[in-house]
C-alpha positions, 0 to 999 in steps of 0.5 A: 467491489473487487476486493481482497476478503480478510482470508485472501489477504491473511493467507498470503501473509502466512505464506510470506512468513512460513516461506521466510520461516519466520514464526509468528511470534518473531514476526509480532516482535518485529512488528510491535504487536501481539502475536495473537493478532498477527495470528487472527489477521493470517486466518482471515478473523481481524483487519490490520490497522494502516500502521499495522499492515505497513509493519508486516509487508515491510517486514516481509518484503511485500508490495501492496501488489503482491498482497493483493493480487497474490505472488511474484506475478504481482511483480513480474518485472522483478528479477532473483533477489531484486526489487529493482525495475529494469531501466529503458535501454532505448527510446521508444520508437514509432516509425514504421520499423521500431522495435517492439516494446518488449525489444525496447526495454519495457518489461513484457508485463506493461505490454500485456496489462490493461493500463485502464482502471474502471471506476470501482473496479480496482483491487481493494482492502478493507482495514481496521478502525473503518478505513479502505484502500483501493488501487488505481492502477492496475499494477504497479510497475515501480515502487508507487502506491497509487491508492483511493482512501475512505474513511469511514466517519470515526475511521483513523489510520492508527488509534488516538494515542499512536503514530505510524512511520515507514519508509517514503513519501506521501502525496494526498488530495482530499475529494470529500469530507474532512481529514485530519492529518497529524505529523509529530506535534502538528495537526491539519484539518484538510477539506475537498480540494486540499492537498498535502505532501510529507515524508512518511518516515516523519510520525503520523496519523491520518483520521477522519475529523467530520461527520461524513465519509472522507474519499482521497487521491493517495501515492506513497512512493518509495515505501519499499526503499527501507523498513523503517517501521515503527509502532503502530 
């Protein structure tokens, strides 16, 4: 599995947060959590919860790409100071004399990346409360995470008695198992084949509600827009 180990991943946390100088106990305030927990995610000795790691890479302006992957070479189309990706300037052309994509517009790095994404071999994140999170997509060129989610029987985004919320919209297709889905007072219980669409700045908590392992499609897609994160 092409994963991101606890250590990889708490270390560019701690590289965000010195490089911003923000101490750790400012960054747990900001998140609602205890310091002494973001201090066992940044050595790599706990997993965050879903709530939690959106809280910390929204405070920290960090992509799930940059997390993952690791600098601004997850991100290289993004210029000083912005998250903005370039806009095509000129269609794409395939006569024998168009220009090259590079000339067209398209940032250099979605000419160099592999579009293709082997079955089980995308980046993925191991995070608390039994739930994984795998790339589909081998970067991501705009502010869309493309993800498969598993969880793990007894696995939830965030603890019974909580809800998460953050910035953007979220679009889900259950392949296996049975998820449960609460936003706000409502709850739906969502099996193979179902789908679900809802603004994530709505209070909400994904969990499995079977006796086996969920596998879903995910794309959140505006999650960089603000940080509107609340308790996780």
């Amino acid at each position: 599995r092409n994963g991101a180990d606890p250590e990889t991943v708490g270390a560019r946390v701690r590289e965000a947060r010195l490089r911003q100088k923000i101490g750790v106990r400012e960054l747990a305030r900001r998140v609602g959590v205890s310091a002494s927990l973001i201090s066992q995610v940044e050595l790599g000795k706990a997993s965050p919860s879903v709530g939690t790691l959106y809280a910390i890479v929204t405070q920290l302006g960090l992509s799930l790409d940059e997390l993952l992957l690791g600098g601004d070479a997850a991100r290289p189309w993004r210029a000083a100071g912005s998250d903005t990706v370039p806009p095509v300037t000129r269609p794409i052309e395939s006569s024998p004399g168009a220009a090259s994509g590079a000339a067209a517009g398209r940032p250099e790095a979605a000419l160099r990346t592999d579009p293709v994404v082997r079955h089980g071999a995308g980046q993925s994140i191991q995070l608390a409360s039994g739930v994984r999170w795998e790339r589909l997509a081998p970067r991501a060129l705009q502010d869309v995470d493309f993800l498969r989610v598993r969880y793990d029987v007894g696995g939830a985004s965030s603890p019974e008695d909580s809800l998460v919320r953050h910035a953007g919209f979220e679009y889900g297709h259950v392949i296996t198992g049975r998820l449960g889905v609460t936003i706000m007072f409502e709850s739906y219980e969502l099996g193979p084949g179902d789908s679900i669409a809802f603004d994530s700045t709505t209070p909400h908590r994904l969990f499995n509600a079977g006796e086996v392992q969920v596998e879903a499609v995910w794309f959140v897609i505006g999650r960089d827009s603000e940080p509107r994160i609340a308790r996780s």
